[in-house]
N, C-alpha and C positions, 0 to 999 in steps of 0.2 A: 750454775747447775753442773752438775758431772758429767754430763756429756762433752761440755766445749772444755774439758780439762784437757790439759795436751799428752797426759800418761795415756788417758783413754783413745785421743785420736789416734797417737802414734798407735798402741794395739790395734787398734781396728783397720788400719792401714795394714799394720802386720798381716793381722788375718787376710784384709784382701787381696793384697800380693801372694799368701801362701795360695788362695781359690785362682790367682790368676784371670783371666777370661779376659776377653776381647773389650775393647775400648768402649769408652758411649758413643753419645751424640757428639760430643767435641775433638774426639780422636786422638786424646792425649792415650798415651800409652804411659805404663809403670815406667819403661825405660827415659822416657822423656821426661817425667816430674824429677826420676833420683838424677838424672842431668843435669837440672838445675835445683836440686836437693828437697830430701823429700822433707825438710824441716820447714821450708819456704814454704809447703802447701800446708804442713799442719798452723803453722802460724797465722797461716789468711783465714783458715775455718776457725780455731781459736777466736779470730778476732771478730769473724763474721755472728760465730751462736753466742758470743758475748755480746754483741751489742743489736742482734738479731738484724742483720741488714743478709743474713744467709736466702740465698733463694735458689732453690732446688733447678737445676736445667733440665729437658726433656729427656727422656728416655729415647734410646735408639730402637728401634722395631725389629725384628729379624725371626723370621717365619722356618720352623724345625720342621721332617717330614714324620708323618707318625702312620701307622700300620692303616691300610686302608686306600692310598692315596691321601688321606687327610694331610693337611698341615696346623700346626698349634703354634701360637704367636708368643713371641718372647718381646719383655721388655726390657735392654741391657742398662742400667743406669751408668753416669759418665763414673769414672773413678774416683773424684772428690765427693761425690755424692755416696759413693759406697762406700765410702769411710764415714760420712757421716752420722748414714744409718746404721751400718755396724755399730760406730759409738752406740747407737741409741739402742741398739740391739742391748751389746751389754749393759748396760742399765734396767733394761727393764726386763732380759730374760728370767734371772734369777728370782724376779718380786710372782714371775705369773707362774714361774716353773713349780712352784709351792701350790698354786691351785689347779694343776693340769689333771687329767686324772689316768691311773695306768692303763686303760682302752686307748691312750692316745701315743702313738708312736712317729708320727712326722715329724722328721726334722730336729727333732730335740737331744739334748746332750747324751750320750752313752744309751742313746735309741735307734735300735738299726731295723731294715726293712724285712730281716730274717725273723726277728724277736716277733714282729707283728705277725710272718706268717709260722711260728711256730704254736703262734697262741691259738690260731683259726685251729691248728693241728689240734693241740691239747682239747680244745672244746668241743672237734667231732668225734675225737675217742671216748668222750664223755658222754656221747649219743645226743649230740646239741648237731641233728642233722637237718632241719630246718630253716632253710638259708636264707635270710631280707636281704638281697644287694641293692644297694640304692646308689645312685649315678646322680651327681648334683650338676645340674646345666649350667658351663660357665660361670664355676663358683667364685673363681677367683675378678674376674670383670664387673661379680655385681655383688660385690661385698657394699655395704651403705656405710661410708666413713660416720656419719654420725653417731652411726654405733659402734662403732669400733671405738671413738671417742669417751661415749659412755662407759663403756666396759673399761677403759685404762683407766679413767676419772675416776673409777671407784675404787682402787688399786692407788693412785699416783696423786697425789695432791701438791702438784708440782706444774704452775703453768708454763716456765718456759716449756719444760717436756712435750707440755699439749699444743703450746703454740709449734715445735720446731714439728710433730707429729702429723698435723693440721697441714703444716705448709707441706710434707715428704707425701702424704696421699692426695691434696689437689696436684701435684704435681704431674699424678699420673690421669687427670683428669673428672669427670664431678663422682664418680663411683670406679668401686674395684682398688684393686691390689696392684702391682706392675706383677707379674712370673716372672724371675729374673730379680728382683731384688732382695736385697741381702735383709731385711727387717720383712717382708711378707710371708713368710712361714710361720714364724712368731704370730704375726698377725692373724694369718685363718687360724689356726692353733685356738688363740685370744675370740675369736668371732664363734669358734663351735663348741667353746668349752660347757655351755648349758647344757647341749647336746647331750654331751660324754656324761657331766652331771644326772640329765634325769636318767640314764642309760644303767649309770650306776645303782641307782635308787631302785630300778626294778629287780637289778639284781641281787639286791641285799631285800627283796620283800621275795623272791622266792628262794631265797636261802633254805637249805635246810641242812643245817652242818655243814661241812666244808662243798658241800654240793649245793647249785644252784641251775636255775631253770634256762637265763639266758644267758648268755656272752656275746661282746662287741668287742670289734676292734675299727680302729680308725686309723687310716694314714693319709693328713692332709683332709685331702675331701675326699681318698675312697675311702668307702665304709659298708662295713659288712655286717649284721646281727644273727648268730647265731641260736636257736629255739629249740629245746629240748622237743624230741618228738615221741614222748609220750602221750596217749589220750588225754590223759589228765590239764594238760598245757597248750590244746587245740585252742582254747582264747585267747594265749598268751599273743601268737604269731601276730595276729589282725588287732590287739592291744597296744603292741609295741612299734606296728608299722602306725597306728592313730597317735599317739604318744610323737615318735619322733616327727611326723608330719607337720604336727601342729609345732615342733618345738622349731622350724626348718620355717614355718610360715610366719613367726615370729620376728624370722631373723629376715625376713622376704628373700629365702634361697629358695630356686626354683626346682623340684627335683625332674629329672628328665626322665619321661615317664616309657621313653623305648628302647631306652637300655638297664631300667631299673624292673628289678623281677623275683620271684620268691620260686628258690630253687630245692627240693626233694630229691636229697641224696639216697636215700632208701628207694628210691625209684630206676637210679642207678645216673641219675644226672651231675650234672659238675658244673664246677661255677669259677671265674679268673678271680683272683686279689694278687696284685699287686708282683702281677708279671705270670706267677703259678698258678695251672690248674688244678685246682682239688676234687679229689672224687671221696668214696669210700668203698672199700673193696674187704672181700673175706679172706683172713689167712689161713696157711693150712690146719688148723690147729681148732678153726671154725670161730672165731672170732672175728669182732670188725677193727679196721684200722684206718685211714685215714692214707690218702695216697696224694702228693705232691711232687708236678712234676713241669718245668719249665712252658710255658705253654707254646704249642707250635708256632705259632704267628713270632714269637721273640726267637725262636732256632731260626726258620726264615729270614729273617730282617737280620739277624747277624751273618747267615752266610751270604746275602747279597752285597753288605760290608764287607764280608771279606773278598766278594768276587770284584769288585771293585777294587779294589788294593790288587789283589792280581791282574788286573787289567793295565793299572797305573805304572805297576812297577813290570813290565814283562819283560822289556829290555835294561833293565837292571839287575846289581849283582845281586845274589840268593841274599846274603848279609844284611844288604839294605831292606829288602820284602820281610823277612823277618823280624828286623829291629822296629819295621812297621806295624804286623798285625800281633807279635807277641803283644802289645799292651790293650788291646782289642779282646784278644782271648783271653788274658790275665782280667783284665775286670768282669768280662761276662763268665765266665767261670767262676770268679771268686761268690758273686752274687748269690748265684744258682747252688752253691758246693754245699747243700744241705735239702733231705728229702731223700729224696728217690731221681734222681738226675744222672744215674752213673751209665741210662742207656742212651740217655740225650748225649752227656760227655763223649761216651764210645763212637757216636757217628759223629758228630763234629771233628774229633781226635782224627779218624779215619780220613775223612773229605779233607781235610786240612794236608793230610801226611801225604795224599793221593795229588794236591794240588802241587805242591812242594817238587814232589818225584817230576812230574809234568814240566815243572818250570827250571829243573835240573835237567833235565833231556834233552829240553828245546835249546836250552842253551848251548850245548853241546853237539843240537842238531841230531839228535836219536830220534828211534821214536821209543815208545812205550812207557815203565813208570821205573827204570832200573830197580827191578826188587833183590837182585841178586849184584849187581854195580854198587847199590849204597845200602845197608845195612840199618835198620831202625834208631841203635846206637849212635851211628856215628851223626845222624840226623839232629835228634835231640842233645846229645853231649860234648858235638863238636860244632854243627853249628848253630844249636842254640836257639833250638825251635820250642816252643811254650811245651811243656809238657804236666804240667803239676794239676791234674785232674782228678783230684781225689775229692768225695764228697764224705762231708763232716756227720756223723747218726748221731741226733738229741737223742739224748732215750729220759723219755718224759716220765714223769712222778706218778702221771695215771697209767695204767690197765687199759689193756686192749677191751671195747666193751664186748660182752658177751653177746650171741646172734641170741634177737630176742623173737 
């Protein structure tokens, strides 16, 4: 088969080393296999999915904190095993990428988390203000491999495939996905594709010209459906919340029924996807538009990040604090740098410049923030504090809709 080719290992090795991340269960490190060469470990997997004596090791467990006090469980697979799955990744990304459908934005090639939420934009400008958010409980833990199974088997008529596939999700135990392996995003992707399917079909039965009644978007397992709110389409909303239900109990995904809710932006309410809170608001012009804007809980949760990095580094040099939380700010910036984010940027920018000042004082043994001592300038361009906060304006195909 083309997975235990050794072109293919080595690439997927490639790629794992370019994702990096922390070791499995067995505590090999990247730097320890190229120790003793990283040809030796593709040659043992070569030999292993060739003569299928391969058998997947456990996963390491490691618990992330998420907004709330919650915490969300990660499953880290060892590094020979994520080259495995990678192999098998490529193989069979490109056979399912062909049936994926454009409502699906997780994870997939030249598919980013922006695109998804620019589309939510695009469809409430279109007066698709009627909101299905649906929250799937623990989707990734109770994925039912058998189905996952069938769904490749009709795609792949290839049994090593299905055997080495077989053995990579018992591995993680009798149901679910690992979060954390490098082949389960492919996978849910693979398990909701009906989903996105009949999603599609409704929206090609209320077509009417290049206008249509709903829109969806998916990322992974959030998933949002957008309902035009005209009267005309009051059966649509309780139509396609019955529709996707049944498509969800098919697949026995549970939906969690206290975080899932049908939101009325013409009401003036708002609703999270995918880090953004979206509203809809009038411009001065008396139009509607569509308002995206980082949601508070994610400002919070980064500046506690970064209070903590000021905490770590207080007796250390300015150089070192900032060699640290520049790439902190640099990714939650870049994320965010599209919308309406440039009054969230402005105070972060501020709290940041205002901490810096603080940790230049004390070192120095001042008090106050030197505003007139260090100049904005010489902050940013001499030592090299993040500064590139510009947020990017889509200007979309559709019209502001009109206040109706």
């Amino acid at each position: 088969m083309h997975v235990c080719k050794e072109e293919t290992l080595a690439e997927a090795y490639r790629l794992a080393k370019k994702n990096n991340g922390a070791p499995g269960i067995d505590g090999v490190t990247f730097e320890a296999i190229e120790a003793g060469g990283k040809g030796r470990l593709i040659g043992e997997l070569h030999e292993e999915l060739l003569t299928r004596t391969y058998r997947p090791m456990g996963v390491r467990r490691v618990e992330i904190p998420k907004a709330g006090g919650k915490r969300r469980g990660l499953s880290i697979p060892s590094i020979r095993d994520r080259v495995v799955q990678g192999a098998l990744k490529l193989i069979l990304e490109p056979i399912f990428e062909a049936d994926f459908q454009p409502g699906s934005f997780g994870y997939r090639p030249r598919k980013k988390p922006q695109q998804a939420v620019q589309r939510v934009s695009d469809a409430i400008l279109e007066g698709k203000t009627e909101i299905i958010d649906l929250d799937l409980r623990s989707y990734f833990d109770t994925v039912r491999h058998h189905i996952v199974l069938e769904k490749v088997a009709r795609r792949v008529d290839d049994d090593d495939v299905l055997w080495l596939l077989k053995r990579i999700l018992q591995s993680s135990g009798k149901r679910g996905v690992p979060q954390g392996g490098v082949i389960s995003p492919l996978l849910s992707n693979i398990y909701l594709n009906e989903v996105d399917c009949m999603l599609e079909r409704a929206k090609e039965v209320t077509r009417h010209g290049r206008w249509t009644a709903i829109e969806y978007v998916r990322f992974a397992d959030d998933l949002v459906v957008l309902v035009d709110a005209h009267p005309r389409h009051q059966w649509l909303r309780k139509a396609a919340t019955k529709r996707i239900r049944e498509e969800l109990d098919k697949l026995q995904v549970e939906v969690n029924e206290e975080k899932s809710r049908v939101v009325d932006l013409a009401n003036g309410e708002s609703f999270g996807f995918l880090r953004f809170e979206f509203w809809r608001v009038r411009t001065r012009a008396g139009r509607w538009m569509p308002l995206r804007m980082p949601q508070m809980k994610k400002r919070t949760a980064l500046l506690r990040k970064l209070k903590d990095y000021f905490r770590r580094f207080r007796s250390q040099p300015t150089s070192r604090l900032i060699s640290a939380i520049n790439p902190v700010l640099r990714g939650w910036v870049n994320y965010f740098a599209i919308g309406h984010s440039s009054r969230c940027f402005s105070f972060i920018r501020q709290w940041v410049e205002r901490k810096i000042r603080r940790h230049l004082a004390r070192a120095q043994q001042r008090r106050g923030f030197g505003w007139k001592r260090w100049n904005r300038q010489w902050l940013y361009e001499t030592l090299g504090l993040f500064q590139d906060y510009r947020v990017t304006y889509h200007r979309s195909s559709t019209l502001a809709a009109p206040v109706r």
